[in-house]
N, C-alpha and C positions, 0 to 999 in steps of 0.2 A: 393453447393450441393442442390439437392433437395428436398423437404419436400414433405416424401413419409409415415409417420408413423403417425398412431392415438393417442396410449397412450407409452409414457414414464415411464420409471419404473427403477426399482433398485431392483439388487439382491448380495446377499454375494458372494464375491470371495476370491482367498486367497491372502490377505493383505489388503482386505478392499470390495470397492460394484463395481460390473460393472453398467452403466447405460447404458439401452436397452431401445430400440426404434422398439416399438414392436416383443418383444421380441429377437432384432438383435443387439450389443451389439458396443456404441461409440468407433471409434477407435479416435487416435492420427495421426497425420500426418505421423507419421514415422512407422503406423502401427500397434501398440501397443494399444491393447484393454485399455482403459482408465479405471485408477484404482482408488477411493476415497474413502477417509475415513478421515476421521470418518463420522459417518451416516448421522447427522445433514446435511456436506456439500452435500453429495450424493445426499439427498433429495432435495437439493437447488439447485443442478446442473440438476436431472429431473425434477423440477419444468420450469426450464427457457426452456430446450428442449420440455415439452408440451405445453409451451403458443407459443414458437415457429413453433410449429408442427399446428397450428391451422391457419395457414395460407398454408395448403398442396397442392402440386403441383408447390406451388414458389419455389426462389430460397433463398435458406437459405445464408444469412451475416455473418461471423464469430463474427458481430458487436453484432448479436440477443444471442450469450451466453459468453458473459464477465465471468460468474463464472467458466464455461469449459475451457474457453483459460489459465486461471492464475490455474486451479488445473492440467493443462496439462503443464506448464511452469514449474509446480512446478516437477513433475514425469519423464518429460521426460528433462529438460533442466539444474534443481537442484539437484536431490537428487543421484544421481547418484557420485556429486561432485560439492558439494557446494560452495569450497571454491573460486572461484572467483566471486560469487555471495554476498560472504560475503563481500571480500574486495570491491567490487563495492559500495556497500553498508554503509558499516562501512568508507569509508573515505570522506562522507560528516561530518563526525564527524569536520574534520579538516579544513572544511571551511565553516560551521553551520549559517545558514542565523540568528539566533536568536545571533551570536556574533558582528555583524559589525550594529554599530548602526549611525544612523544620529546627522550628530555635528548641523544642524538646520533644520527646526523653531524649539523652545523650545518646541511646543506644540507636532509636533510627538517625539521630543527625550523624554519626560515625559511618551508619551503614548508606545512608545518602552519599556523605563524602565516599564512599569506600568504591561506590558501581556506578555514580554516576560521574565524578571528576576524572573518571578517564577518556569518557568521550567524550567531553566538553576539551580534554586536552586535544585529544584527535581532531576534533574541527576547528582547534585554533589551527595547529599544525599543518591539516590537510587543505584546507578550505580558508587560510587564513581570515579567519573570522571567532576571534576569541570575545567569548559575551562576559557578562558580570554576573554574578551570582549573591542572591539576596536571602534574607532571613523574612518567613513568613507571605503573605501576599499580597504586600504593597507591592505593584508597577516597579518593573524595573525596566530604566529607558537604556536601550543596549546602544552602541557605539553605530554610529550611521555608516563607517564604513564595513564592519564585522556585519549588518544587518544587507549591506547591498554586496558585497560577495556573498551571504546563502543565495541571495536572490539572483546571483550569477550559475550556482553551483546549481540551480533549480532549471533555471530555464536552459541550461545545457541538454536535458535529457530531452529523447523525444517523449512522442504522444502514450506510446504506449507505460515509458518509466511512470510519465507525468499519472497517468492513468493509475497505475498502482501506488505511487504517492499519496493519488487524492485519497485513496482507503487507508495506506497506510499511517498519515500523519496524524490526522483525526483522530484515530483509534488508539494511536500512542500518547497524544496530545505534546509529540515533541518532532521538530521536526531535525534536530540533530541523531534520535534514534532515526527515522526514516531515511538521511541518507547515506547510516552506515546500513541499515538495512540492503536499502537498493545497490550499497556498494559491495555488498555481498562480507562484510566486518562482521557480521551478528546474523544469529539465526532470529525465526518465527517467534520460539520459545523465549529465546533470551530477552531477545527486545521487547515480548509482550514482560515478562517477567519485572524488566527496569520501569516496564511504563506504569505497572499496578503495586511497585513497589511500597508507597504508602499502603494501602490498601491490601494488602497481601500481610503488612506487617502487623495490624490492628486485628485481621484476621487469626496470628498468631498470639496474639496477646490475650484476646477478649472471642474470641471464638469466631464460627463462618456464619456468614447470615446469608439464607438462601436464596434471594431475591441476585444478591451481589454476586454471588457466585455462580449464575444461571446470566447477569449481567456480563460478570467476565468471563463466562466461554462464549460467548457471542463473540465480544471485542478479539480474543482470541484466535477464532475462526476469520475472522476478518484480515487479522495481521497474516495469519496462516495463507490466504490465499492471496493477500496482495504480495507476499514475498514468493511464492509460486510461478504468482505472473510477472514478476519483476524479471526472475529467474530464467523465465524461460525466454522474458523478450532480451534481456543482457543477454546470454550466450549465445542467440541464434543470431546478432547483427542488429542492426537500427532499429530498426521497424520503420514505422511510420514516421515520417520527418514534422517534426512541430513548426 
């Protein structure tokens, strides 16, 4: 589309803010006047549409508002019916990048035990849901009721957590990072750091290979903004009800 608007703004609607573009109000693709809430994200999601709008008469990227596409994911693809959002979600529980550990060199199996066995303890603790932990990557069948609390722990959140979830688990390929993530336990960096820990360590060993390293700032970027959006829909109230 085109950038045809000066100022970006936000006004109350009912079930939360529309966000106008001079004064004409963001739809969804499917139509539907785009609805946020709680405030905090609204303001976040006009902020990204004026720095966007500041380049007017271009053509607008869907790339220039990452908080719009995931608060639109969340309204119009979640809440509606979340539930195969959740189980998409909840069943990396059951093959948890932080459970399949390396049987060598000693030094990353030390360093494996050393960053990932404490939030594997955290979510037995928090989430009573304590998983198994295996050497190499044979299937490891996790305990059915540790695997149906994450899946409780999951569909607890609404549309919009759910929303930033779906970016963030994938990207981590653990879903025990993502909901210390969303639990606000671990930053952007940290959690990408544990998720590329293999990979980061071979890195150190045997040098960077460009392609991977251009790979992992994308993933990066991804964790970056779904813990953003997490952030801002946590502190601002519900949001949108799943």
């Amino acid at each position: 589309m085109r950038r045809f608007w000066e100022n970006a703004t936000i006004e109350p609607i009912e079930g939360g803010f529309a966000v106008l573009l001079d004064r004409r109000p963001v739809r969804l693709p499917g139509g539907a006047v785009l609805r946020v809430r709680p405030e905090r994200l609204a303001l976040a999601v006009a902020a990204e549409w004026q720095v966007a709008g500041e380049g007017r008469g271009g053509t607008l990227s869907f790339e220039d508002t990452p908080l719009t596409r995931l608060a639109g994911t969340a309204q119009e693809r979640i809440a509606g019916d979340p539930w195969p959002t959740v189980d998409a979600i909840a069943r990396y529980g059951e093959t948890d990048l932080l459970c399949y550990r390396a049987e060598t060199p000693e030094e990353l199996v030390q360093r494996q035990a050393r960053r990932w066995q404490p939030w594997l303890d955290w979510m037995a603790a928090e989430h009573d849901a304590p998983l198994w932990v295996g050497v190499g990557v044979a299937p490891i069948r996790q305990h059915r009721g540790s695997i149906a609390s994450l899946r409780r722990a999951v569909a607890a959140f609404d549309a919009y957590m759910l929303a930033g979830l779906g970016l963030a688990v994938p990207a981590l390929g653990s879903l025990v990072l993502g909901l210390a993530l969303a639990a606000g336990r671990i930053d952007a960096a940290e959690a990408h750091a544990l998720g590329a820990l293999d990979e980061l360590f071979q890195a150190e060993k045997w040098g960077e290979d460009a392609e991977a390293a251009v790979r992992r700032a994308s993933i990066a970027a991804d964790i970056a903004l779904a813990a953003q959006f997490m952030e801002l829909a946590r502190e601002g109230g519900r949001g949108l009800e799943g």
